[in-house]
C-alpha positions in Angstrom: 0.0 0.0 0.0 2.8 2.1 0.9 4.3 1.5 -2.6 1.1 2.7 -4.2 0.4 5.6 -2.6 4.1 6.9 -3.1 3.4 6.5 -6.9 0.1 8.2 -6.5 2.1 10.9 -5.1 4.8 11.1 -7.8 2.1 11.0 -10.7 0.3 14.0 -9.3 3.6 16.0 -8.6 4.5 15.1 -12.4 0.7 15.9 -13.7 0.6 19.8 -11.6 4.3 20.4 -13.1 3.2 19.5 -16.4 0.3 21.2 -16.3 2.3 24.8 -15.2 4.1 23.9 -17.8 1.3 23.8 -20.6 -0.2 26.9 -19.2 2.8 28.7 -20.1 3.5 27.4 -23.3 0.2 27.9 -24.9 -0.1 32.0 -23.2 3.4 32.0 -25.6 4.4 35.5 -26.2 1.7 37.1 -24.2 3.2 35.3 -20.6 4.5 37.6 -18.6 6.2 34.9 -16.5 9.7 33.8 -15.8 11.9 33.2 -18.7 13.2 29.7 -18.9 16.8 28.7 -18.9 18.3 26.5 -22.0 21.3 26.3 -20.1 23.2 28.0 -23.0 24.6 30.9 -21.3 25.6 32.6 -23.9 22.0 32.4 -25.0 20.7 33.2 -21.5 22.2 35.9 -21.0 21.0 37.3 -24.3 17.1 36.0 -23.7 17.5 37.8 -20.1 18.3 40.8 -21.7 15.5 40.6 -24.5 13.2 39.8 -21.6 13.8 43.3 -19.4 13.5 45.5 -22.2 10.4 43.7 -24.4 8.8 42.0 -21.4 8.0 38.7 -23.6 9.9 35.5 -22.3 9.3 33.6 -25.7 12.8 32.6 -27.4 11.9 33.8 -31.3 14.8 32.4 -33.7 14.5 33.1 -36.9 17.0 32.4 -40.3 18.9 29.1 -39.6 16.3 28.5 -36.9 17.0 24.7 -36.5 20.4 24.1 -36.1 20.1 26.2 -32.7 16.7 24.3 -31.7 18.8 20.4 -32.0 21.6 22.1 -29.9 18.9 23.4 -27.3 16.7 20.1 -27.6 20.2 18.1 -26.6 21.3 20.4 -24.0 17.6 20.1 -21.8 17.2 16.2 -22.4 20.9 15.7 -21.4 22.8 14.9 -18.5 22.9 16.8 -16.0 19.5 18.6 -16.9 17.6 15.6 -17.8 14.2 17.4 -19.3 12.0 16.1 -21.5 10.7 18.4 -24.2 7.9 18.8 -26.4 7.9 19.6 -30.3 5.4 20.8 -32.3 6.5 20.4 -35.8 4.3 22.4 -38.3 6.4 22.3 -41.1 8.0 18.3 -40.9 11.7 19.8 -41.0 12.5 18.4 -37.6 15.1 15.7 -38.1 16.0 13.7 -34.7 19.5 12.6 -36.7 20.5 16.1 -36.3 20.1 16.2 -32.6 23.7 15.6 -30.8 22.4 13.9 -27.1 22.7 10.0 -27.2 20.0 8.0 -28.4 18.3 7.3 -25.1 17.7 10.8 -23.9 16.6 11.3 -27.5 13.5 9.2 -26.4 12.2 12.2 -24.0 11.9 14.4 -26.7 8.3 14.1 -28.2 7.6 15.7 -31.7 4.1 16.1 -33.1 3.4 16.7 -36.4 0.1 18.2 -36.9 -1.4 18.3 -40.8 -1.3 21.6 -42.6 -4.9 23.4 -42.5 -7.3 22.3 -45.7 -8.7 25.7 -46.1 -5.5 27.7 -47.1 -6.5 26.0 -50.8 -3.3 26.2 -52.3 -1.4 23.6 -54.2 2.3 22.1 -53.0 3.9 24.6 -54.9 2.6 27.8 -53.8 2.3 26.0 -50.0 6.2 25.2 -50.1 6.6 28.6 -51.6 4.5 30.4 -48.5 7.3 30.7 -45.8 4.5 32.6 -44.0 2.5 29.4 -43.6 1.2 29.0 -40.3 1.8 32.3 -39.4 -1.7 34.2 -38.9 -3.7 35.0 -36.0 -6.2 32.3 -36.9 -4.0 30.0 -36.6 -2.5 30.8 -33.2 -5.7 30.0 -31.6 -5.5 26.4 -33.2 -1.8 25.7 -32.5 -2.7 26.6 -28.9 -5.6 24.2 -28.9 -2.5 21.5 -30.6 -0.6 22.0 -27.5 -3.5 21.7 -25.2 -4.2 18.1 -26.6 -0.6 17.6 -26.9 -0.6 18.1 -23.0 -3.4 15.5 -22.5 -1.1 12.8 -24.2 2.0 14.0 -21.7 -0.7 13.6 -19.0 -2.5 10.7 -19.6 -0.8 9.0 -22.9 0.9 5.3 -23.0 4.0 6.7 -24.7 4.7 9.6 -22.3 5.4 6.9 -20.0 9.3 6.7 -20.2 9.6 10.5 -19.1 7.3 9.8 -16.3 10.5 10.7 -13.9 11.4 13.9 -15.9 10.3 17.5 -15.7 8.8 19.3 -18.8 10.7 21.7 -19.7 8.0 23.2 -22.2 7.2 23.4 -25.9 9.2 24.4 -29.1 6.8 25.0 -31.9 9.2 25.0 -35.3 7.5 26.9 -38.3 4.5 28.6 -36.3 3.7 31.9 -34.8 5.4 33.1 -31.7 3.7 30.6 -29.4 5.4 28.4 -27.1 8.6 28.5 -24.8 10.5 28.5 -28.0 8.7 29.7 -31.4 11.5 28.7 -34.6 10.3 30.1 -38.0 10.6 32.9 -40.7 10.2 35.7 -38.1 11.9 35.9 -34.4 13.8 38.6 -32.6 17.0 35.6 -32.7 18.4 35.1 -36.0 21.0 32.5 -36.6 23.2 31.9 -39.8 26.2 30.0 -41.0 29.4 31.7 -39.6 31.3 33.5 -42.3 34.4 31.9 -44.0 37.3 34.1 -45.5 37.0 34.1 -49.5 39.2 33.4 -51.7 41.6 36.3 -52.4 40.6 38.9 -55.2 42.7 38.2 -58.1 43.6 34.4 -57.5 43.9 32.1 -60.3 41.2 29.7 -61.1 44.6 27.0 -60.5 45.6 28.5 -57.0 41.7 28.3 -56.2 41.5 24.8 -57.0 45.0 23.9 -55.4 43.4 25.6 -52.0 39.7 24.0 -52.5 39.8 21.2 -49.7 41.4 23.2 -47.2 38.2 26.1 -48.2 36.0 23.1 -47.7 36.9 21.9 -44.8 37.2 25.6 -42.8 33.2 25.6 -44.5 32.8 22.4 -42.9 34.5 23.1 -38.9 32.4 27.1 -39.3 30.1 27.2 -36.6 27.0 29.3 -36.4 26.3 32.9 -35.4 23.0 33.9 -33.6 22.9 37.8 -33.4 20.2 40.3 -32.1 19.4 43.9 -30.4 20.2 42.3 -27.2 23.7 40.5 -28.1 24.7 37.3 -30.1 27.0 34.4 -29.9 28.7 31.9 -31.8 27.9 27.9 -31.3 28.6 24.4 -33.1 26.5 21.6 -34.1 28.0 19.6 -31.4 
């Protein structure tokens, strides 16, 4: 009996911090609420400095969005933060592959790809072309609604239950408006792009530039990349 109860115990604890949680994920970038580590300084310190000036704790990348998002994702589900994390996947770019924690605390990231709305009526072409996509203010109020049934599978759901010892961290929603902990898209305050490499010199020979192509190549290849904003920037790798 003692056993049971103590579980009864730990599921509640787990279902009230989720549930905070969801609240402040789906009030996005109207919460007026703490701002929530990533536990990339450098990023931190930047958010915390976006935060007392525009009073919105969302983290908005935009450019290279995703390259930044699988170094975040990895960070939280990793030792010694051990989170597990929610994704909300609008435009089906999210590739786990890219992610650089070890396949088991992969597992505690969830990703849920929801279909693209019927009623926009266009065809693949002009919807691949449409980098605004998601982005309107109908569709905020559905993505919140998304999240909300997203949180009834973390509650409730079979396949939640390896994280059931984990803290939620929150919700990254990648191609959408500015909703979530952490909104990735076309627009954010964050952008992040491939860190410059040196060019070749003005005036070198089409030889010398081919004698010097693998070492060009593999500077392209070690470049990290730059996030830059109002508030400050930072460079980071993939890994």
């Amino acid at each position: 009996m003692a056993h049971d109860g103590e579980g009864a115990k730990l599921a509640s604890c787990r279902s009230h911090a989720i549930l905070d949680n969801l609240r402040a994920s789906v009030n996005g970038g109207t919460n007026k609420g703490p701002l929530k580590e990533t536990h990339m300084q450098e990023l931190d310190q930047v958010a915390e400095r976006h935060l007392r000036e525009e009073q919105s704790p969302t983290l908005a990348i935009c450019g290279r969005h995703l390259p930044l998002l699988y170094r975040i994702a990895s960070i939280l589900v990793s030792p010694p933060h051990l989170f597990a994390l929610l994704v909300i996947d609008l435009d089906g770019r999210f590739d786990a592959t890219r992610l650089s924690c070890s396949d088991t605390d992969a597992r505690h990231i969830y990703v849920h790809r929801p279909p693209r709305p019927s009623s926009y009526g266009c065809s693949a072409a002009e919807d691949a072309a449409d980098e605004g996509g998601w982005d309107s203010g109908t569709d905020a109020g559905q993505l919140r609604s998304m999240i909300a049934e997203a949180g009834s599978f973390m509650l409730y759901g079979a396949g939640a239950a390896p994280s059931a010892s984990r803290r939620w961290w929150g919700t990254a929603v990648v191609g959408g408006p500015g909703v979530g902990d952490i909104a990735a898209g076309w627009k954010g305050w964050l952008r992040v792009y491939r860190e410059p490499v040196q060019a070749f010199a003005l005036g070198m020979s089409a030889e010398e530039a081919l004698e010097r192509r693998s070492a060009r190549q593999e500077a392209v290849d070690a470049a990290g990349w730059a996030a830059e904003s109002r508030w400050g920037g930072f460079v980071f790798k993939d890994s």
